[in-house]
C-alpha positions, 0 to 999 in steps of 0.5 A: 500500500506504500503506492497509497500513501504520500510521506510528508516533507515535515514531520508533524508532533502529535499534538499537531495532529490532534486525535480525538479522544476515543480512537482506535489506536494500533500497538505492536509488541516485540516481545511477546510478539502481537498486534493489538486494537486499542483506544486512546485515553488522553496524551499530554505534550512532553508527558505520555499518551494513556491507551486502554491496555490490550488483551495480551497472550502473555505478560509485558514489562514496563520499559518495552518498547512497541510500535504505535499507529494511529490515524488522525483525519487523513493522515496515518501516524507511526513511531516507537514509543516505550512503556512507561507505567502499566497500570491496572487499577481502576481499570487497565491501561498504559502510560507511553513515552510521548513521542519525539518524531512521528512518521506521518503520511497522508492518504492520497484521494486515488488511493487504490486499495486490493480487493477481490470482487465480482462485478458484472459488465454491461454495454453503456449502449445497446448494440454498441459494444464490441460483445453480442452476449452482455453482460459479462462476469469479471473480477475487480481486482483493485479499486479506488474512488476515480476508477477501477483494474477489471480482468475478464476472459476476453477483451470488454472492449476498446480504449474510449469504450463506455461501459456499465459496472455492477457490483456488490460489498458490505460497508459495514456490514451492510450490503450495498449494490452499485452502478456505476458507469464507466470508461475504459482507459486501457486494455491489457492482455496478461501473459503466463497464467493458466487462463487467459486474462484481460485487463481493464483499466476504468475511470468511473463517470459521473457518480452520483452522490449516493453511491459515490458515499457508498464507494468511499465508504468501501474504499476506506474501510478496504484501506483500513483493513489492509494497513492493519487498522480494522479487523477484516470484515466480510466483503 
């Protein structure tokens, strides 16, 4: 997902940041090794950041260190921190080293995030397209909000070729249908596979607003799902 995501040139602190209260925040321990959801509690500047401690299998020594991953609006946040207190009364949470340097990146607005779907495609016009037998099944194997990678048995149709995009996903946890009309940008055999596979570049043409929320909904939580900030859901 490096190609998603765009390093800043200055590195923000945390409190430049400003992350609500309530976040999901991602731990990583080293020793024993583990990747933890928690919750942000609080931090204060030059101080520490408060997080609900996680499930563990296993113990953990004040003094370890993890890695931290948060995200704040559109950016992403990660540095090394330590632990500093772990407390367990009134109820169990961490005190953690307040970070010095963070490694921010922001999310790009074409983010393309991989997926596995099946899509049905359809001629934008009746008896205009290159096929006699629409519509056709095919694979979306990545997808953003400006477009889509779509691999079929055969050839959909020619460079500036309309097309009709169907497809269905869960936004959490909600089935959702989408139409989606669509232009073809570029057509690309693929060489080496066991079948044959061509794939389509799309561009998707004039949304409309609900199902350009529908989209995005699918697209950020796929984003979130694949840099480890949600639980992999149903699709």
């Amino acid at each position: 997902m490096a190609e998603a995501l765009e390093q800043l040139k200055t590195v923000r602190t945390l409190a430049e940041l400003n992350p609500r209260i309530g976040e999901k925040v991602q731990i990583e321990t080293r020793s024993p090794r583990g990747r933890y959801s928690v919750q942000l509690l609080g931090y204060r500047e030059n101080g520490s950041m408060m997080v609900t401690a996680p499930r563990m299998n296993g113990a953990i020594n004040e003094g370890a260190r993890v890695t931290v991953r948060l995200m704040s609006g559109n950016f992403i946040c990660a540095f090394s921190a330590r632990i500093l207190k772990i407390q367990t009364a009134p109820f169990a949470y961490w005190h953690l080293e307040y970070p010095e340097d963070t490694e921010v990146r922001r999310i790009r607005s074409h983010t393309r995030v991989p997926v596995n779907l099946l899509v049905s495609v359809d001629e934008f016009e009746t008896g205009k397209g290159l096929r006699l037998d629409w519509p056709v099944n095919a694979y979306c194997s990545d997808i953003s909000l400006k477009g889509a990678c779509i691999d079929a048995p055969a050839t959909l149709g020619k460079q500036g070729d309309k097309l009709f995009v169907t497809t269905r996903f869960k936004v959490a946890g909600v089935d959702q249908v989408v139409l989606a009309p669509a232009l073809i940008r570029s057509v690309q055999p693929t060489e080496g596979g066991i079948t044959k596979v061509v794939r389509h570049g799309v561009e998707f043409l004039e949304l409309d607003d609900e199902t350009h929320l529908i989209l995005a909904g699918f697209v950020y939580q796929q984003f979130l799902i694949e840099t480890g900030h949600l639980e992999i859901i149903g699709v």
